[in-house]
C-alpha positions in Angstrom: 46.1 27.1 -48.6 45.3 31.0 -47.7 47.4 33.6 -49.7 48.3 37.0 -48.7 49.2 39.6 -51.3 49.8 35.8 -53.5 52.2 35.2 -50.4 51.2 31.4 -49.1 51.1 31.0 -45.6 53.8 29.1 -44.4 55.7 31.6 -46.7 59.0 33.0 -45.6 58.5 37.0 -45.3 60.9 40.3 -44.6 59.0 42.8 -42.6 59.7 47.0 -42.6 61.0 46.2 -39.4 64.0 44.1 -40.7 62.6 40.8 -39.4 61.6 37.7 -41.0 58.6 35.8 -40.7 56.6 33.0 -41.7 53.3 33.8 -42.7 51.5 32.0 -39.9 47.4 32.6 -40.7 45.4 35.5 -42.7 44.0 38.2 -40.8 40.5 37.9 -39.2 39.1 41.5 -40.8 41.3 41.6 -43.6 43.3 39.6 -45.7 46.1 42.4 -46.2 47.1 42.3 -42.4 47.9 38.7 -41.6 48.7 37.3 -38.4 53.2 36.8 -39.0 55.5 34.5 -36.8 58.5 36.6 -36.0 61.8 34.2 -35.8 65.2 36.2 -37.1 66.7 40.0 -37.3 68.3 40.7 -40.1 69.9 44.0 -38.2 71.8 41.4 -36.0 71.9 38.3 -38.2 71.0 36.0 -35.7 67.9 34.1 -34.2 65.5 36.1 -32.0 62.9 34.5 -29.2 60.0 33.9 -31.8 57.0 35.2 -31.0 53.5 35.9 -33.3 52.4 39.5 -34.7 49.0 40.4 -36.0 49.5 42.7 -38.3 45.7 44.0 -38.2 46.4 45.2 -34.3 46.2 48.8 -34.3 48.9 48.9 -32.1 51.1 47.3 -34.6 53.4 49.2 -36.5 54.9 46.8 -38.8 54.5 45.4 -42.1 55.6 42.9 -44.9 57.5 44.7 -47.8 57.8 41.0 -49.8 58.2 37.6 -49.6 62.0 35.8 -48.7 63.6 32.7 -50.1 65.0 31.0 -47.1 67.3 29.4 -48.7 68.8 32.5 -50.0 69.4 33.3 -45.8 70.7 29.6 -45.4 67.8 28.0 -43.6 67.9 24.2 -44.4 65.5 23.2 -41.7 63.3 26.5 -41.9 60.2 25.4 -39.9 62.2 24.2 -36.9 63.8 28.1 -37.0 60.4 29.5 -36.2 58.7 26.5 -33.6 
């Protein structure tokens, strides 16, 4: 299993752009820029169309700030939220 800042993938993440992710696969060019699959703002507390983010994209403007507990959000069947 690949880590990310000791962050497993599969790994439930908040983002600087108040989103949770799962850690979906590490970056190609480096590991600190992994490639996240977006599933839930926290902003509006409530699912959002999921969709993947590579981090490493220079285009991309976001980031992780730390790893989540999903059962601290209430997620009892976590990997269907983010199918």
């Amino acid at each position: 299993m690949s880590r990310i800042h000791g962050i497993p993938v599969g790994a439930l993440v908040r983002l600087a752009s108040e989103h949770l992710a799962v850690m979906a696969e590490p970056g190609g060019e480096t590991l600190l820029k992994p490639k996240v699959r977006v599933f839930y703002s926290l902003r509006r507390k409530e699912k959002v169309l999921a969709h993947t983010l590579d981090l490493a994209d220079p285009a991309c403007r976001d980031s992780i700030v730390g790893p989540e507990n999903p059962e601290k959000w209430g997620f009892t069947h976590f990997e269907a939220l983010w199918l």
